[in-house]
VMD Tcl script that draws the C-alpha trace (Angstrom):
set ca {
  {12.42 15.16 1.68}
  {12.15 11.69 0.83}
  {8.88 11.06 3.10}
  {7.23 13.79 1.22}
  {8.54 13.30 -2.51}
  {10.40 16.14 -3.05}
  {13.72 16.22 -4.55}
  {16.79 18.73 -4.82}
  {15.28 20.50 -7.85}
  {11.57 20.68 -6.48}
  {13.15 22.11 -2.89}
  {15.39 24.68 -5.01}
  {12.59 25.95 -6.73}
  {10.23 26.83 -3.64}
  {13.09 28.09 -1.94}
  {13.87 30.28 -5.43}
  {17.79 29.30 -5.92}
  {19.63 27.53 -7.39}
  {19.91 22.88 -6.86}
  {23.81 23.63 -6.27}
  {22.38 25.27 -2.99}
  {20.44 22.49 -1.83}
  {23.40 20.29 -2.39}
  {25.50 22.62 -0.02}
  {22.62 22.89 2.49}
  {22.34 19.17 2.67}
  {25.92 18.41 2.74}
  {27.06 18.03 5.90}
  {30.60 18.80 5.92}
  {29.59 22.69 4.34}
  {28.90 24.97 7.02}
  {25.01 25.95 6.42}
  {23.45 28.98 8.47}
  {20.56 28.05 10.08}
  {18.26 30.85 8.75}
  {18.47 28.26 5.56}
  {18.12 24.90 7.43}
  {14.87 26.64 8.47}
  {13.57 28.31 5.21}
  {13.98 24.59 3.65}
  {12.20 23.23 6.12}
  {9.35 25.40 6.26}
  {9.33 25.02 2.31}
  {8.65 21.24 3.12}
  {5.76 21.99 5.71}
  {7.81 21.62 8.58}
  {9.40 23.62 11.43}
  {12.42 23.24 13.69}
  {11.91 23.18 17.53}
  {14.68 23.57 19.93}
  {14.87 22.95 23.48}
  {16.91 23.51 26.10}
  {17.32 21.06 29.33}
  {19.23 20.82 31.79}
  {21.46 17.76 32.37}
  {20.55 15.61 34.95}
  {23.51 15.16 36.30}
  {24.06 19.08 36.56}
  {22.31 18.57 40.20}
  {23.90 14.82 41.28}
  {27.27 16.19 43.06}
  {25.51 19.85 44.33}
  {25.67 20.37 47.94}
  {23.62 23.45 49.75}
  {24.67 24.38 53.05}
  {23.53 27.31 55.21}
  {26.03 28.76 57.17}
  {25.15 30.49 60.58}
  {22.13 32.16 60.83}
  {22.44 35.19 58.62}
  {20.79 33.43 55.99}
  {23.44 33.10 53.32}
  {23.76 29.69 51.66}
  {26.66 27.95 49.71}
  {26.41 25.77 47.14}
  {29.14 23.59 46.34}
  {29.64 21.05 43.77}
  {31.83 17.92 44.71}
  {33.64 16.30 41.57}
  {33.64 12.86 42.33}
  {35.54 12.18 38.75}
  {38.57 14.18 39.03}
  {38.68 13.68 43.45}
  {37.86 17.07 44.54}
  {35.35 19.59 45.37}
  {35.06 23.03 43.18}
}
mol new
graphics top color blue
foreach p $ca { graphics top sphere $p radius 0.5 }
foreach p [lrange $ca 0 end-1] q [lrange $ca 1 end] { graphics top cylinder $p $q radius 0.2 }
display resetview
C-alpha cells in the first residue's frame, strides 16, 4: 500500500466496505480469510502466488532397498535426530 500511495480509506473504497475492514484485514492478530487478503490485493494491482516445495531434507535420511527379485522395493527413512529408523 505504501509503495503505491494508497491508504486505508482509498483501499476500502475499491474494495466497497467499510476502513474498519481494512483495519481488521491488516491487523495481524484478527483472523482474515484469504478470499479478502486476495480481493485487496488485486484492488492494488497485485496477485498472490503460492507454491509448494518440497523440503530438502525430506530426501537426506531416505533409504531404497530392493528386496529379492520380485521387484518390490522399501523405502525407509532413518531418523538420525531422535536414534532410530521409522
Amino acid at each position: 500500500m505504501r509503495t503505491a500511495g494508497v491508504r486505508k480509506a482509498e483501499l476500502a473504497r475499491r474494495l466497497g466496505c467499510q476502513k474498519s475492514q481494512i483495519d481488521r484485514l491488516l491487523d495481524f492478530k484478527n483472523s482474515t480469510r484469504m478470499e479478502h487478503i486476495e480481493a485487496a490485493f488485486r484492488a492494488l494491482g497485485k496477485r498472490i502466488v503460492t507454491e509448494v516445495q518440497t523440503r530438502p531434507e525430506f530426501f537426506a535420511n531416505l533409504h531404497i532397498s530392493r528386496e529379492g527379485s520380485g521387484g518390490a522395493f522399501t523405502v525407509r527413512r532413518e531418523n538420525f535426530e531422535a536414534g532410530r529408523a521409522s
